[in-house]
C-alpha positions in Angstrom: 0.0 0.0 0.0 1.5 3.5 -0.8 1.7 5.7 2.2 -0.3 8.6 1.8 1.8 12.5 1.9 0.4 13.9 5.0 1.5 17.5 3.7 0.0 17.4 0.4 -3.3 18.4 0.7 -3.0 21.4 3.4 0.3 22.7 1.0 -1.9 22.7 -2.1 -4.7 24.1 -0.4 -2.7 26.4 1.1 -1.3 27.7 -2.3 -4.7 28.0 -3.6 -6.0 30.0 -1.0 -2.8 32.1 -1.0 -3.1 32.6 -4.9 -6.8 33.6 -4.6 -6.3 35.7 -2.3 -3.7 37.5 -4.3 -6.0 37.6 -7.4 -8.6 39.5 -5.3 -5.6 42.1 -4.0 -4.8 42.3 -7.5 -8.5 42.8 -8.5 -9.3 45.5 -6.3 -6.4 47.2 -6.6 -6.9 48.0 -10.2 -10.6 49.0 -9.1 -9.6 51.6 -7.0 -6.7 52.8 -9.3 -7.7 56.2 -10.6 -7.3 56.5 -14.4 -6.1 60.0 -16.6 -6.7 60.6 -19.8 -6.4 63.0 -22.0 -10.2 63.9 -23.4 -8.2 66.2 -26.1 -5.6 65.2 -28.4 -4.9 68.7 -29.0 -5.5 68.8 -33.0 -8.8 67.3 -33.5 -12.1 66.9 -31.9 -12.3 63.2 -32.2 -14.3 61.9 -28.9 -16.2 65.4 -28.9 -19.5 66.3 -31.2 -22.0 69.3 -31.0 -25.7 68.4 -29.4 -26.9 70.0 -32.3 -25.1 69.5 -35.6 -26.2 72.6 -37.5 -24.0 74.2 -34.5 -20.7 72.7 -36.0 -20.4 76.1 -37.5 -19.2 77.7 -34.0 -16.9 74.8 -32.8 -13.6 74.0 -34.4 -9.6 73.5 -33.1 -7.4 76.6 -33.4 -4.4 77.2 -31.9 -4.0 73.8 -30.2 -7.6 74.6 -28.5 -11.0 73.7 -28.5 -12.5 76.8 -29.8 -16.1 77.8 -30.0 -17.0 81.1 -31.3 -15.0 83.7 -32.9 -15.3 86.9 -30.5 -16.9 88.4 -33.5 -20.1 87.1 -34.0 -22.9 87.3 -32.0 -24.3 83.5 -30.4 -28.0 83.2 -31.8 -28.6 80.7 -29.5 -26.6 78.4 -26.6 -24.4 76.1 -28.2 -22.2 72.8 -26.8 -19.8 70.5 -28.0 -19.9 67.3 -25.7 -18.3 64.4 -24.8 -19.2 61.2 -26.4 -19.1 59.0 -23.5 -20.6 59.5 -20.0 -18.5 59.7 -16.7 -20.1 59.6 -12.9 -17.3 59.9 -10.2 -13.9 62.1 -11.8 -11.7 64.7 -11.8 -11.7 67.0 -15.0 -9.1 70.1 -15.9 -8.0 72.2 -17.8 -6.9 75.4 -19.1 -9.6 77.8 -20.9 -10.1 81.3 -21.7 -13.2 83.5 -22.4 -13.1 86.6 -24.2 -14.9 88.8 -26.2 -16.4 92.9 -26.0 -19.0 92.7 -23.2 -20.4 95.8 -25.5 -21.5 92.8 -27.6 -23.9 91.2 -25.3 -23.8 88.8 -22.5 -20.1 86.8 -22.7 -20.2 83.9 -20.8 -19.1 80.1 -20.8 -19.2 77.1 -18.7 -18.4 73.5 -18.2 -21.1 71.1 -18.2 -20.8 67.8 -16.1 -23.2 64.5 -15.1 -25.6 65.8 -17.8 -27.7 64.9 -20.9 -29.4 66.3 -24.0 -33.1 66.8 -23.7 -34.0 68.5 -27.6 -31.0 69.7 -28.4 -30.2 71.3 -25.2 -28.3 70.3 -22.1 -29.4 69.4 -18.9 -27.5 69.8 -16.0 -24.9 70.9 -13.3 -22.4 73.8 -14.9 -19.1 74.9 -13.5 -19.7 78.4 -14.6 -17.7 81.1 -16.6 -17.8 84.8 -16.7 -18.1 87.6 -15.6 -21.0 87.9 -12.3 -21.1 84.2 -12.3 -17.2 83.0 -11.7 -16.8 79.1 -10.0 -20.8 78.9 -9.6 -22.2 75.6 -9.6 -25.7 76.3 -12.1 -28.2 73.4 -13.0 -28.7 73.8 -16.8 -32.3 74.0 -17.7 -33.0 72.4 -14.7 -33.5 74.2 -11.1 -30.9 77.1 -12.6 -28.1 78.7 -9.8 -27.7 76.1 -7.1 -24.2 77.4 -5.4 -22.8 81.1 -5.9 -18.8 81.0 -6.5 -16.8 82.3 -3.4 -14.4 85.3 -4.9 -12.8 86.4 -1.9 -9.5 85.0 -2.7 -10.5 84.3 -6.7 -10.8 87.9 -7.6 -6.9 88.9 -6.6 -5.6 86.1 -9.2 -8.5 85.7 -11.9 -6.8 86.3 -15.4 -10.1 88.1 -17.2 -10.0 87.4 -20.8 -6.8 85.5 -20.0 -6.0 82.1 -19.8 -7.2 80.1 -16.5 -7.5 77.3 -14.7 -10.6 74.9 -13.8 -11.1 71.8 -11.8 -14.0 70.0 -11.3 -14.2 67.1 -8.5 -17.0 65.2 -8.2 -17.1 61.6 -6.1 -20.8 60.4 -5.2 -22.9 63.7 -3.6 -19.7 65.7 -3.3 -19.3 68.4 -6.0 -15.8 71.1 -5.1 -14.8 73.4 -7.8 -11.4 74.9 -8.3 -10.4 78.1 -10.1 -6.7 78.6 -10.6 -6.5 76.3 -7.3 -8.9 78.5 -5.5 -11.9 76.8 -4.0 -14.9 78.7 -5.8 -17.6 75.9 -4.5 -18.3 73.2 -2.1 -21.5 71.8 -3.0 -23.5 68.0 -1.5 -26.7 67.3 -4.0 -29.5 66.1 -1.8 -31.9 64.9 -4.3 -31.5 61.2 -5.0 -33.6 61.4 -8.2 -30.7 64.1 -10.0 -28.7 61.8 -12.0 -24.8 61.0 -11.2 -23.6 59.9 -13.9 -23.4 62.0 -17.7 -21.6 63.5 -20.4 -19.5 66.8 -20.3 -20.1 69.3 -22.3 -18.6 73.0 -23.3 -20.9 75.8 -23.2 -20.9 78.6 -25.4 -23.9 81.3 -24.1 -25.8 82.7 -26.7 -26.9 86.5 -26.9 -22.9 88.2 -27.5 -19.9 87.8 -29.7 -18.1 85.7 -27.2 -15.0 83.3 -27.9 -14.2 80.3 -25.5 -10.6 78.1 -25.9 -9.8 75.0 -24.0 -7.1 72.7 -24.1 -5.2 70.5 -21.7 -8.2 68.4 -21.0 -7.7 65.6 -18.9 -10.2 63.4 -16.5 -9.4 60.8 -14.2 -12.1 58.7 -13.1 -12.4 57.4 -9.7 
């Protein structure tokens, strides 16, 4: 009769535990690893389109930017380029810059996040550009200004028709917005029913000859 290896079975089960247990480290870590990616290549728009198409007209790259408007022509009507896929929980920056002769009209801009296209228009939260309404968190046709922007630090560094800065962190509930590193807003959405996940989108307001430019876009997602 052959004798039987006493250690065999707890060693192999031993090493089966131990490499499952490594597979799930493995596993989770790679959940919880935050991701960054550029969102613009710096040349084209690919991974970008306008909600409505007939408003390709006033979005184009120039000068190594996204560029909507040309601080000449008067906005009929609010226009957005956005993102073709969706993001809930992320980090987004970049560097942008609004200008145009406030003689014009209204000049104003924003940053669209966790939203969606209802007929041709966007729906949802805004970091907010401009003049009267710098770092504001506003809900795009939706329940309108929800958080003013705190300029108490903001106005001393803000580049007006100059190139700036803009983060926007959002993880579950939590919304903070950044402007040149300044905290503009600190904002927790109550309302379970408001949608956390979206696309982002570029605003370009209607009703003056404004010009917005982007570029360094990046997001990482959480």
């Amino acid at each position: 009769m052959m004798k039987r290896n006493i250690w065999m079975v707890p060693v192999s089960s031993g090493i089966l535990v131990l490499f499952g247990f490594s597979s799930l480290l493995a596993q989770k870590s790679t959940q919880q690893t935050p991701k960054t990616v550029k969102l613009f290549d710096g040349s084209t728009l690919k991974g970008w389109k306008p909600v409505d198409q007939s408003d390709s007209v006033y979005w184009r790259v120039s000068d190594s930017s996204i560029t909507g408007g040309d601080g000449i022509s008067n906005i009929p009507k609010n226009t957005y380029l956005q993102t073709e896929q969706q993001y809930e929980d992320f980090e987004f920056s970049c560097l942008f810059r609004l200008s145009g002769d406030p003689a014009t009209g209204f000049i104003n801009s924003g940053i669209q996040y966790r939203s969606y296209v209802s007929n041709n228009d966007m729906v949802g939260y805004q970091a907010d550009i401009g003049n009267g309404h710098w770092g504001d968190i506003y809900d795009e046709h939706r329940r309108a200004l929800l958080v003013k922007g705190d300029l108490s630090t903001l106005r001393h560094i803000l580049r007006d028709g100059d190139w700036n800065s803009y983060l926007i962190r959002v993880r579950g509930n939590h919304h903070t917005l950044y402007i040149n590193g300044i905290k503009t807003c600190d904002y927790v959405e109550k309302d379970p029913n408001i949608p956390s996940k979206g696309v982002i989108a570029l605003q370009l307001h209607s009703g003056g000859a404004a010009k917005i430019q982007v570029r360094d876009v990046t997001i990482t997602t959480f």
